[in-house]
C-alpha positions as CSV (number, residue, x, y, z in Angstrom):
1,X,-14.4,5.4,12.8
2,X,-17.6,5.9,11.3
3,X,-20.4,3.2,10.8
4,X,-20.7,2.3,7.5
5,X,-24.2,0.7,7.3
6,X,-26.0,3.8,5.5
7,X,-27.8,3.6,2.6
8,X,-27.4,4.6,-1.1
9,X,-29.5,7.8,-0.7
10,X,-27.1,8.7,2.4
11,X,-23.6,8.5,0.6
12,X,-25.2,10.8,-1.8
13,X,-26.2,13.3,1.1
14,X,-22.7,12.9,2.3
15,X,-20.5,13.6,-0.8
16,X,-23.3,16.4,-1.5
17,X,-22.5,17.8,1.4
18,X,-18.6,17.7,1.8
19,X,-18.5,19.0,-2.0
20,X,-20.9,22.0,-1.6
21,X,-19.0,22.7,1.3
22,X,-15.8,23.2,0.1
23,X,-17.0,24.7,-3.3
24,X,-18.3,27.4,-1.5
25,X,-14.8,28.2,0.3
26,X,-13.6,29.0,-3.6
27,X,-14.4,33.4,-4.1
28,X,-15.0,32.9,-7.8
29,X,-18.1,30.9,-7.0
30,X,-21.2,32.3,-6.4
31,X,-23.5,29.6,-5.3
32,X,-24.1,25.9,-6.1
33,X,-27.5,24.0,-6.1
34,X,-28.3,20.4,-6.9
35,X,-29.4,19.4,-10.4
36,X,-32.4,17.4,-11.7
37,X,-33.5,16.3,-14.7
38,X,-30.0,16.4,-16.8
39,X,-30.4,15.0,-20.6
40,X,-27.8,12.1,-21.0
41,X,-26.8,12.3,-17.5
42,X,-24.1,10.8,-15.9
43,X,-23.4,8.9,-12.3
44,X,-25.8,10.1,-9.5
45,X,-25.7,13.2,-8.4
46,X,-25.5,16.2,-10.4
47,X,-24.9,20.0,-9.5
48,X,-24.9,23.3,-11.2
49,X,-21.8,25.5,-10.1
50,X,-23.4,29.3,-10.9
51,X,-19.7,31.7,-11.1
52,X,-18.8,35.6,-10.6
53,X,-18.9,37.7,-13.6
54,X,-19.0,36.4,-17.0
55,X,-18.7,32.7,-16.7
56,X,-21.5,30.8,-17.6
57,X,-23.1,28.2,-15.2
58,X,-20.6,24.7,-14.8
59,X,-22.6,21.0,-14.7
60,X,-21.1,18.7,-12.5
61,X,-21.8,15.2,-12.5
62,X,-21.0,13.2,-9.2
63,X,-20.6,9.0,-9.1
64,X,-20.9,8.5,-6.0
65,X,-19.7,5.1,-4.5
66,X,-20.0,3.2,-1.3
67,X,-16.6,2.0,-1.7
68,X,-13.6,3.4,-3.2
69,X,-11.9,0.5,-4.1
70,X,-8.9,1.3,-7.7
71,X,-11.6,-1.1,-9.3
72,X,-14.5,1.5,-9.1
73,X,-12.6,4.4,-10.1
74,X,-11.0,2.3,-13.3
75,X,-15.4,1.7,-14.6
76,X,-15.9,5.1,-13.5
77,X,-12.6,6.5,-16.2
78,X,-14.1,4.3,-18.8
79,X,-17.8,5.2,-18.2
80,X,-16.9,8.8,-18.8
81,X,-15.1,8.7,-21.9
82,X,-18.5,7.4,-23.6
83,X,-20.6,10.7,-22.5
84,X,-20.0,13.7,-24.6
85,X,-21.7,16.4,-23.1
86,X,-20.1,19.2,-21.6
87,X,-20.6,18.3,-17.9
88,X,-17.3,18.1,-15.5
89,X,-16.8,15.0,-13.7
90,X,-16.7,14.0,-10.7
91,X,-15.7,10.5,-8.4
92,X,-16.9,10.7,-4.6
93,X,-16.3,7.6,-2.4
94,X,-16.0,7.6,1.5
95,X,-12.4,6.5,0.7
96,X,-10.0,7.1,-1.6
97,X,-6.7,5.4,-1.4
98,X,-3.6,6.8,-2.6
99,X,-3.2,4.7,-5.4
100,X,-6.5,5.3,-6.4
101,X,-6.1,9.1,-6.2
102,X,-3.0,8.7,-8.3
103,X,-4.9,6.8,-10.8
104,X,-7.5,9.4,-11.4
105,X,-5.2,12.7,-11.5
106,X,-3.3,10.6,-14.1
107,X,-6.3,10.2,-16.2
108,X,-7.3,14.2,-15.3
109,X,-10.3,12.9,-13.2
110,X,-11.5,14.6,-10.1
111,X,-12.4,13.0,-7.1
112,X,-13.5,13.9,-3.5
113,X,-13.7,11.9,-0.2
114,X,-15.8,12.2,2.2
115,X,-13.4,13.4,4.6
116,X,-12.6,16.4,2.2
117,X,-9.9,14.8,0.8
118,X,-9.9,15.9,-3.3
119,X,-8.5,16.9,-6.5
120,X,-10.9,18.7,-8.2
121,X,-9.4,19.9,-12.4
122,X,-12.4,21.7,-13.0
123,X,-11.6,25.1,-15.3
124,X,-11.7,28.0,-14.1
125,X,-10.9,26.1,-10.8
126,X,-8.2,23.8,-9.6
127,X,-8.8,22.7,-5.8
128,X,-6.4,19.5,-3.9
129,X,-6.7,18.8,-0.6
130,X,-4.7,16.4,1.0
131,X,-4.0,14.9,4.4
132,X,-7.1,15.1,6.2
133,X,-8.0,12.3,8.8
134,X,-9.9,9.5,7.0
135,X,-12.8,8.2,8.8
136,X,-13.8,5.5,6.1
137,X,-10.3,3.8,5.8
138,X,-11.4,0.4,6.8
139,X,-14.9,-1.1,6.7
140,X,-16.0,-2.8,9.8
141,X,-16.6,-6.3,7.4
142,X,-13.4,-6.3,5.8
143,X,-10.6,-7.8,7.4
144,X,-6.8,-6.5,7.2
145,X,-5.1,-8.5,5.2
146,X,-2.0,-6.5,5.9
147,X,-1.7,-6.7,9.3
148,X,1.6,-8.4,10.9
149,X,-1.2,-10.6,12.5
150,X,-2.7,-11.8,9.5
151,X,0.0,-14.8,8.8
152,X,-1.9,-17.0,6.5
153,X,-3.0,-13.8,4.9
154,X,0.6,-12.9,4.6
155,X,2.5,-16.1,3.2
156,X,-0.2,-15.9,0.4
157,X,0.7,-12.1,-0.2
158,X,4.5,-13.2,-0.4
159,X,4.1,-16.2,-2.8
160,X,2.3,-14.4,-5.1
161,X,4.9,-11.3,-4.9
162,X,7.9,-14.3,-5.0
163,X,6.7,-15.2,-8.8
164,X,5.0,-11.9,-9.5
165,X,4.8,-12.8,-13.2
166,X,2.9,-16.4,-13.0
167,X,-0.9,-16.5,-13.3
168,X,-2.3,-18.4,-10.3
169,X,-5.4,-21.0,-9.8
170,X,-7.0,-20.6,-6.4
171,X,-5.9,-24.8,-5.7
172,X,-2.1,-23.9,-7.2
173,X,-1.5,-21.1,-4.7
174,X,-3.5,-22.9,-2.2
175,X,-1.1,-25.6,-2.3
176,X,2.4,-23.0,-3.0
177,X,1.4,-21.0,0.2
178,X,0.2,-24.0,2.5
179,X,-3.1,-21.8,3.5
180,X,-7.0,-23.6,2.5
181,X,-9.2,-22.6,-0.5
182,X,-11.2,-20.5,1.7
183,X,-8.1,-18.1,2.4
184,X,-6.6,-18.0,-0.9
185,X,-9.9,-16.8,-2.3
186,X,-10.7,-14.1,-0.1
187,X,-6.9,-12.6,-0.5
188,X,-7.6,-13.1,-4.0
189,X,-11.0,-11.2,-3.7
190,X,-9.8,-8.3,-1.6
191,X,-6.9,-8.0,-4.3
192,X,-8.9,-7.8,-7.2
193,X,-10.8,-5.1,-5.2
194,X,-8.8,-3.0,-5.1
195,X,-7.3,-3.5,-8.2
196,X,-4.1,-5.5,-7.0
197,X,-5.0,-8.4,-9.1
198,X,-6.2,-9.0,-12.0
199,X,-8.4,-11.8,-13.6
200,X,-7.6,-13.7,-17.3
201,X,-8.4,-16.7,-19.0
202,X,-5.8,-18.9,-17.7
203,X,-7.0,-17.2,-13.5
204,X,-5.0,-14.2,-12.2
205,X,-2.4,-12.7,-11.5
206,X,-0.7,-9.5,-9.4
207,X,-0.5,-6.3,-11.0
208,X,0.1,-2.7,-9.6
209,X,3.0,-3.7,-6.8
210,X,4.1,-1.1,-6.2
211,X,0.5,0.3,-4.8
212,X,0.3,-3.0,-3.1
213,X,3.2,-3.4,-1.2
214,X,3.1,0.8,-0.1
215,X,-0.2,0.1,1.4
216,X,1.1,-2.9,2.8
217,X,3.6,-1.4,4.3
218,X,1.8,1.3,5.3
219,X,-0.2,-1.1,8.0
220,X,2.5,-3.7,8.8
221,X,5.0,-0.6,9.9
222,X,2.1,0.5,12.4
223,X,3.6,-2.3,14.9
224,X,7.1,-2.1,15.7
225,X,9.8,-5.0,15.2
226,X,11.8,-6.8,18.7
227,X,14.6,-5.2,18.8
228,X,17.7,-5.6,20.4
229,X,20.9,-3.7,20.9
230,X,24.4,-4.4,20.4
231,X,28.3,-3.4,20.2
232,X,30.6,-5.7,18.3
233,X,34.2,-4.6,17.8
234,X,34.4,-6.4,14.0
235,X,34.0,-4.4,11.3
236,X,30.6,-4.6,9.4
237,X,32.7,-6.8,6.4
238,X,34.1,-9.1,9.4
239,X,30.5,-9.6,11.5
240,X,28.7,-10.4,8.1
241,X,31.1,-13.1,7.3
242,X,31.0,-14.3,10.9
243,X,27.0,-14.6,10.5
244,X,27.3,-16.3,7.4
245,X,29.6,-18.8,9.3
246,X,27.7,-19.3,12.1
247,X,24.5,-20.0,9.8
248,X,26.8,-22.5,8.2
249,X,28.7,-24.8,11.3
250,X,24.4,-24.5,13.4
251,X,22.1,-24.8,9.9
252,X,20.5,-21.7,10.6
253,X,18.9,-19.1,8.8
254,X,19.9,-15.6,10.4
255,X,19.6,-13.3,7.7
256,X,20.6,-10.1,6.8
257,X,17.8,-7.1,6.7
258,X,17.0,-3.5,5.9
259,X,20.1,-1.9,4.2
260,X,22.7,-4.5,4.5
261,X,19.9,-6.8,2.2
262,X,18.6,-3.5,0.2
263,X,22.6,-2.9,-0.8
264,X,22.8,-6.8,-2.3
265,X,19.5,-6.2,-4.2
266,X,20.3,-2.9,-6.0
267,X,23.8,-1.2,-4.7
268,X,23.1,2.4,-3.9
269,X,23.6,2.4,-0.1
270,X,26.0,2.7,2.4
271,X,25.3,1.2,6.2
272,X,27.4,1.5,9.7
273,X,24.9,-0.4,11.4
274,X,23.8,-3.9,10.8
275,X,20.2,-5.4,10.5
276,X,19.8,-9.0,11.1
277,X,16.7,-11.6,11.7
278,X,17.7,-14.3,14.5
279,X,14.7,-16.3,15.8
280,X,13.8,-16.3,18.9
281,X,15.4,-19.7,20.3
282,X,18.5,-18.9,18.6
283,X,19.1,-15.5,20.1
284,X,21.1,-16.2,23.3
285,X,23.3,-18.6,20.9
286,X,23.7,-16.1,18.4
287,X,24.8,-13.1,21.0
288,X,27.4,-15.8,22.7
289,X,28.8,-16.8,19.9
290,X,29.5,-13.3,18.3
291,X,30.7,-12.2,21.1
292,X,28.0,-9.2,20.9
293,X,27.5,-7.0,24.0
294,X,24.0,-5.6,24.7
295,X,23.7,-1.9,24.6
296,X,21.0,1.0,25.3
297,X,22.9,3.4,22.6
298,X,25.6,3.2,20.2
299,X,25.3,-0.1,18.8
300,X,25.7,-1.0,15.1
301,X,24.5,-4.5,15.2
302,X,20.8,-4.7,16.0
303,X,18.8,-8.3,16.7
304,X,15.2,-8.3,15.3
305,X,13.2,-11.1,16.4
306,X,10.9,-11.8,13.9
307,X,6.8,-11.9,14.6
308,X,6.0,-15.1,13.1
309,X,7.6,-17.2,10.2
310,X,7.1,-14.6,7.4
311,X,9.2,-12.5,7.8
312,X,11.8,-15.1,6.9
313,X,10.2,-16.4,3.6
314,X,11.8,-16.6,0.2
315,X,15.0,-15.2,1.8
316,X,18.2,-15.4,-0.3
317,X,21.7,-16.3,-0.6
318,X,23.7,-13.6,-2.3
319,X,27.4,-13.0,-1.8
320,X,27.5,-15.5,0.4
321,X,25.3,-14.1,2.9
322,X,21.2,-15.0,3.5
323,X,19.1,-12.2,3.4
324,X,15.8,-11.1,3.9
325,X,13.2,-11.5,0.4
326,X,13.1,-8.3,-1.4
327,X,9.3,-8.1,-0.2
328,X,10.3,-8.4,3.1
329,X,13.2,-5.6,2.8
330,X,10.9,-3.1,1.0
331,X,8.7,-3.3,4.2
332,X,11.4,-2.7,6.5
333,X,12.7,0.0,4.7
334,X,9.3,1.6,4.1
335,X,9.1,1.9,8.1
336,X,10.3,5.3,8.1
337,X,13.9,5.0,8.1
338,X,16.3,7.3,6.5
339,X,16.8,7.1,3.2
340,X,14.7,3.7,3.3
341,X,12.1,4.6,0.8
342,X,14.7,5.7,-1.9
343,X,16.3,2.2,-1.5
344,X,12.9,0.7,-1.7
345,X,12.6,2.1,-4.8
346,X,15.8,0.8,-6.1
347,X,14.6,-2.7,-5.2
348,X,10.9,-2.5,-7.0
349,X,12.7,-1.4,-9.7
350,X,15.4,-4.2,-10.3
351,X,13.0,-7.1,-8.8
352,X,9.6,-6.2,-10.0
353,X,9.8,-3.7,-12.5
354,X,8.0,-1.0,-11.4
């Protein structure tokens, strides 16, 4: 982790630097020196890329920002469009996020990190780099929002995402999500940030889920669920009915997750093992009455003990069986799972549609 305390002149050092050096890694160029005094100039650095043969001299123009954030890079692809010169242009950020970078290569921007991370469309040229260790991913002042820690942080996130299409007034999803003014607008700050939210008239809203809830997942998958283990000789039709039951006769809430949820949402699955949230004082119940026997391998029934009350939000009743929310499915089945993303797809697609 590097600092991130530097000043403006030293970002521009840095993305100077990580450019020039993997420009000259590229045969056709012959050398590249830094640019001054550029009529109708754009952003704030600015290079001239001298080529082999007969190609004549390329300008590149270079905004270079001390964040990265979708919100920067959306100004930047608007600020462009307005110059008309014949310069080549250029985003550089310590960070670039994934939905950032996607944002830019679908506008036919290039961009750079300062990790060498880039996608530079720059004729005769084409240069991508990806996966390279990021140094700049998280900013020692910022906190993260999406970590399974974060619980406030995270029944905000999942109220919004639970009636994705309202608009919001910090006080209304204060009081929806149970968490104080102070809370609500600082999610709502680090959302709009990074271009997850988006301000109107009325006060704002969530936009770009998909982004969101990949990045979200990205973090929350980076701890690992309870799990337990177990061998029940009912089928998987038999033990979900027997759940279902047993929720019914004790008013509890065990609820379905992963596949066995994913295949209520949008049906494009098949499952031999079965996924379900029990708390943590209803465990030892739960394994008695199923009759469930606690294995090391082989099971097809396992027991995740949620981390805190989220994970059982906005869960639902379909086909007579409580499942997890869709949010709360799509990051389960963005952990890494087999054909989990696929099936995450499926759900964005029928419950948020993206």
């Amino acid at each position: 982790m590097m600092k991130n305390n530097y000043s403006a002149k030293q970002y521009i050092q840095m993305a100077e630097q990580r450019l020039y050096s993997i420009l000259k890694m590229i045969p056709i160029i012959k050398s590249v020196e830094r640019a001054e005094f550029i009529e109708n100039n754009y952003g704030n650095l600015s290079c001239i890329v001298h080529l082999h043969k007969l190609h004549k001299p390329l300008l590149l123009q270079i905004e270079v920002k001390s964040r990265g954030e979708r919100r920067f890079a959306e100004q930047f692809a608007e600020n462009v469009q307005r110059y008309k010169n014949a310069g080549h242009y250029i985003f550089a950020a310590p960070y670039i996020s994934e939905g950032t970078a996607a944002f830019l290569k679908s506008r036919q921007l290039s961009y750079i990190d300062f990790s060498g991370n880039c996608c530079l469309t720059i004729s005769p040229f084409f240069v991508f780099i990806e996966g390279r260790p990021n140094q700049f991913k998280f900013y020692q002042n910022d906190k993260n929002y999406f970590s399974r820690n974060a619980s406030v942080a995270s029944s905000i996130l999942r109220t919004l995402l639970n009636a994705y299409q309202k608009t919001w007034k910090v006080q209304s999803l204060s009081d929806e999500a149970g968490a104080s003014l102070g809370t609500v607008s600082n999610v709502r700050k680090f959302l709009i940030e990074h271009g997850w939210a988006e301000v109107v008239k009325e006060g704002f809203h969530i936009c770009q889920i998909q982004e969101l809830v990949a990045s979200w997942a990205k973090e929350y998958n980076k701890e690992k669920n309870q799990t337990f283990l177990f061998y029940s000789l009912d089928s998987i039709p038999q033990l979900e009915q027997r759940i279902q039951q047993w929720n019914d006769k004790n008013n509890k809430q065990a609820a379905l997750g992963l596949f066995a949820a994913a295949v209520r949402y949008a049906p494009m699955v098949r499952y031999n093992k079965l996924h379900v949230y029990v708390n943590s004082e209803d465990v030892k119940q739960f394994v008695h009455d199923l009759e469930l026997k606690e294995v090391t391998s082989g099971e097809n029934v396992r027991l995740i003990v949620p981390h805190d009350h989220t994970p059982l939000l906005y869960t639902r009743k379909i086909n007579n069986s409580i499942i997890t929310s869709p949010v709360q499915t799509i990051l389960d089945l963005l952990s890494g799972i087999g054909r989990g993303e696929e099936a995450a797809s499926a759900i964005l697609e029928r419950e948020f549609c993206v």
